[in-house]
C-alpha positions in Angstrom: 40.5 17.8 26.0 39.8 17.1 29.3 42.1 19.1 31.1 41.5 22.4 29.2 37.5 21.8 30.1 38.8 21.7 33.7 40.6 24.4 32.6 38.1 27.0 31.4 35.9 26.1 33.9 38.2 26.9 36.9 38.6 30.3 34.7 34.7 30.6 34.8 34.5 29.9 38.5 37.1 32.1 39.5 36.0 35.3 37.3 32.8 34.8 38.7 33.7 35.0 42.3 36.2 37.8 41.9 33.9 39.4 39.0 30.6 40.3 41.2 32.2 41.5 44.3 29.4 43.8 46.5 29.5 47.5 45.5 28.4 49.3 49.2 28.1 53.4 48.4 28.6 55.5 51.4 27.4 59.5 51.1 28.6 61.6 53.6 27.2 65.1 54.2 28.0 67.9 56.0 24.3 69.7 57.7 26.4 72.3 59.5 29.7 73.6 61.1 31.5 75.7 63.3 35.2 76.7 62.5 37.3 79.4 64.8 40.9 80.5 64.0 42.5 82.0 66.3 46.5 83.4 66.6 48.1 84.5 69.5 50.6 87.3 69.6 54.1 86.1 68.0 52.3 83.1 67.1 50.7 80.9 63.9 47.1 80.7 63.8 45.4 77.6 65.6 42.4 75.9 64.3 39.3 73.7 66.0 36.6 73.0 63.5 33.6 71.3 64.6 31.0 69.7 61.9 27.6 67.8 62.1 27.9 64.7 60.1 25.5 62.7 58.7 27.1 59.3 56.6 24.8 57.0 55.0 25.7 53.6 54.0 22.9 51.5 52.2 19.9 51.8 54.7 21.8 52.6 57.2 22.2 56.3 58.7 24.2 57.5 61.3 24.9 61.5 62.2 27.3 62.4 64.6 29.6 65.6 65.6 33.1 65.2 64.3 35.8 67.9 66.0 39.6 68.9 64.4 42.1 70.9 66.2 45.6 71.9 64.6 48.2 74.0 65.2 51.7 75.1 64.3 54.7 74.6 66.7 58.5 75.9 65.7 60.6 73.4 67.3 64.6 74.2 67.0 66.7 71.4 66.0 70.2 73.3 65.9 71.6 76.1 66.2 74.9 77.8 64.1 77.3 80.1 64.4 80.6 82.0 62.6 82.8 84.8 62.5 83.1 86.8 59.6 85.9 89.5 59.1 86.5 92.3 56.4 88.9 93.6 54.3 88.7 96.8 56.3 89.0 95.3 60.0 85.6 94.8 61.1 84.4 91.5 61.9 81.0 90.3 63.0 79.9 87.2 65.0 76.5 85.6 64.0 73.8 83.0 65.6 71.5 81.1 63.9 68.9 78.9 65.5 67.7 76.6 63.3 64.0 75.7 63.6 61.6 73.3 61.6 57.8 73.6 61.8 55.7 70.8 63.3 51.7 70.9 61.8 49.6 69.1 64.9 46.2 67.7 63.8 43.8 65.5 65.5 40.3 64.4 64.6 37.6 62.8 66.9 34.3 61.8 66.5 31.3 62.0 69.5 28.1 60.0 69.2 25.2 61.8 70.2 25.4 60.9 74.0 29.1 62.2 74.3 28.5 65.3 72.5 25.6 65.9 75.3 28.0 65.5 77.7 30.5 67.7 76.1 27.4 70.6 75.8 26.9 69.7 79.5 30.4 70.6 80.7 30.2 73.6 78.4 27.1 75.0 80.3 28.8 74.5 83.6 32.1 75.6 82.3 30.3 79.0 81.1 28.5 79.7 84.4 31.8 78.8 86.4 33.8 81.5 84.0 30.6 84.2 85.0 31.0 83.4 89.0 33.6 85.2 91.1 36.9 84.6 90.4 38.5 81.8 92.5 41.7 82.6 95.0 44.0 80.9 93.2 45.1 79.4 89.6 42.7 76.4 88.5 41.8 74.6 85.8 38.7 72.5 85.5 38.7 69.4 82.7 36.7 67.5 81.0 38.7 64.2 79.1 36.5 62.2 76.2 37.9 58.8 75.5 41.4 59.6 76.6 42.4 61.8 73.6 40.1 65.0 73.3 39.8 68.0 76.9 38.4 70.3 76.8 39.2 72.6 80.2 38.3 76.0 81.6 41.4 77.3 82.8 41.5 80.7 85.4 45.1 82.1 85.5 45.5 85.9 87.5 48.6 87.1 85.6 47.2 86.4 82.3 45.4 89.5 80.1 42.8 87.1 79.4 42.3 85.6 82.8 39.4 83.0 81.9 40.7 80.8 78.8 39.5 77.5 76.8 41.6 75.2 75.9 40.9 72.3 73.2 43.3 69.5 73.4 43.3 66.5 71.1 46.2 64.0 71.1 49.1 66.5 70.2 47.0 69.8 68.9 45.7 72.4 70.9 43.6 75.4 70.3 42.8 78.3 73.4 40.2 81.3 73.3 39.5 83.7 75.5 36.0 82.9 77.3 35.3 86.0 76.1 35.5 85.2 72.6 33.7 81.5 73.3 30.0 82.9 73.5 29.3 82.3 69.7 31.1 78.6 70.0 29.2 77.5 73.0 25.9 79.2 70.9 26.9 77.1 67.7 27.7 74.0 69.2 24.4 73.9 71.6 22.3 74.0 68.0 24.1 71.1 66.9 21.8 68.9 69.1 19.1 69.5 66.6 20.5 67.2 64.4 21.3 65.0 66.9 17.8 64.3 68.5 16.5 63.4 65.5 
């Protein structure tokens, strides 16, 4: 009799620690976003997506900028080939490359104070692409926490000669400077949230 009272109440104890484990609720809204596709010629369409977050957990509230960037590359892992011929003489040699598609995706998030800076390199980035051109080739950079640049890059032989480019661990996403006005707009209002 003794052992099953030791019994039931080990079951008791043990029900009762793993019974009334803390719930924590997390919500996690969305208060605005900027999202720009963009496909170069011959190529799949490339993707940078910035949102204003704000998560709360309990009593706690936090709101920061969170940034994506995908793309597409075809990268060929064989190639084939063969001869055919026909009843009626004629043959025909054919190549085949054979190519698999490789989705690139990367996701940071800035506190308010880097996504200052970032807005800060984005004004002098968008003065610099207004200047006179420079002599040569160059490409300024701006690198956040070793895994997200974004760089202003001036190359002569290009259409677009003043380009963006987004990089963030293995996806990248360019735009002519041209087409950046309404981003660097967009993103500039994000601060609103932040400051608060």
């Amino acid at each position: 009799m003794k052992t099953e009272f030791i019994g039931i109440l080990i079951v008791c104890c043990t029900s009762n620690l793993f019974g009334q484990m803390p719930v924590q609720f997390t919500t996690t809204e969305v208060l605005d976003r900027y999202e720009k596709k963009f496909q170069h010629w011959g190529g799949d369409n490339e993707t940078v997506r910035f949102m204003v977050v704000r998560k709360k957990s309990g009593k706690d509230s936090i709101v920061y900028v969170q940034c994506e960037v995908e793309n597409k590359d075809w990268e060929k892992t064989a190639r084939s080939s063969g001869i055919a011929t026909g009843s009626s003489g004629g043959w025909a040699i054919g190549i085949n490359d054979i190519q698999k598609v490789e989705n690139r995706k990367g996701v940071i998030q800035f506190s308010a104070e880097d996504f200052g800076e970032l807005i800060n390199y984005l004004n002098r980035y968008l003065s610099t692409s207004r200047a006179s051109p420079p002599e040569f080739d160059k490409t300024w950079s701006a690198t956040f926490n070793t895994r997200f640049t974004f760089s202003l890059s001036y190359v002569q032989s290009r259409l677009s000669k003043w380009i963006y480019i987004l990089s963030l661990d293995e996806a990248n996403f360019e735009i002519p400077a041209e087409d950046s006005l309404e981003m660097i707009k967009k993103l500039a209002g994000f601060r609103k949230y932040l400051n608060n």
